[in-house]
C-alpha positions as CSV (number, residue, x, y, z in Angstrom):
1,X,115.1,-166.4,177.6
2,X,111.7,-165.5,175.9
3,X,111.7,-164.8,172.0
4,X,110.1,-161.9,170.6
5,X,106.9,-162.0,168.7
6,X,107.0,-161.3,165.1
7,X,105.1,-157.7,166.1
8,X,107.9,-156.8,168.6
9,X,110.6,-157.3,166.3
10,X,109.0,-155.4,163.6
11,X,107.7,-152.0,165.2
12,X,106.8,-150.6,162.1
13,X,104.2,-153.4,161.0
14,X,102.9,-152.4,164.5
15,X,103.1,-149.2,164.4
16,X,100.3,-149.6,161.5
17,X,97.7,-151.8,162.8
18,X,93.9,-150.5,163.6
19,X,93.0,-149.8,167.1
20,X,91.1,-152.9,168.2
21,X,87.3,-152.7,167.2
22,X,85.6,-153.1,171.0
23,X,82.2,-151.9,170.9
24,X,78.9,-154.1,169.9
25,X,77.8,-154.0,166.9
26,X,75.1,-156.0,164.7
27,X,75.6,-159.1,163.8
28,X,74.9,-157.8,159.8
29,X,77.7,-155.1,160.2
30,X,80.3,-157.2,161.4
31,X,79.1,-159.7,158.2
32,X,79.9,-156.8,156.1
33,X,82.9,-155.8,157.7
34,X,84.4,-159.5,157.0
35,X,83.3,-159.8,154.1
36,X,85.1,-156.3,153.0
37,X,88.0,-157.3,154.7
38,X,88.1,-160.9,152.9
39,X,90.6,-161.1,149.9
40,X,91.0,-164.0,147.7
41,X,94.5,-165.6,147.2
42,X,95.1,-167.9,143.9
């Protein structure tokens, strides 16, 4: 018997994530898009 993953036992976390970002993109954008995403935990 398998256990389910944290996502499959909470569908509605899930049901909020982005679509997958799978196109190229410059090496600058996805600096900036890390960087936006970043958060700083005391």
């Amino acid at each position: 018997m398998t256990r389910p993953t944290f996502l499959e036992s909470v569908p509605e976390v899930s049901a909020k994530l982005k679509e997958p970002e799978t196109k190229e993109r410059k090496f600058e954008d996805v600096g900036k898009s890390a960087g936006q995403a970043a958060v700083l935990v005391y």
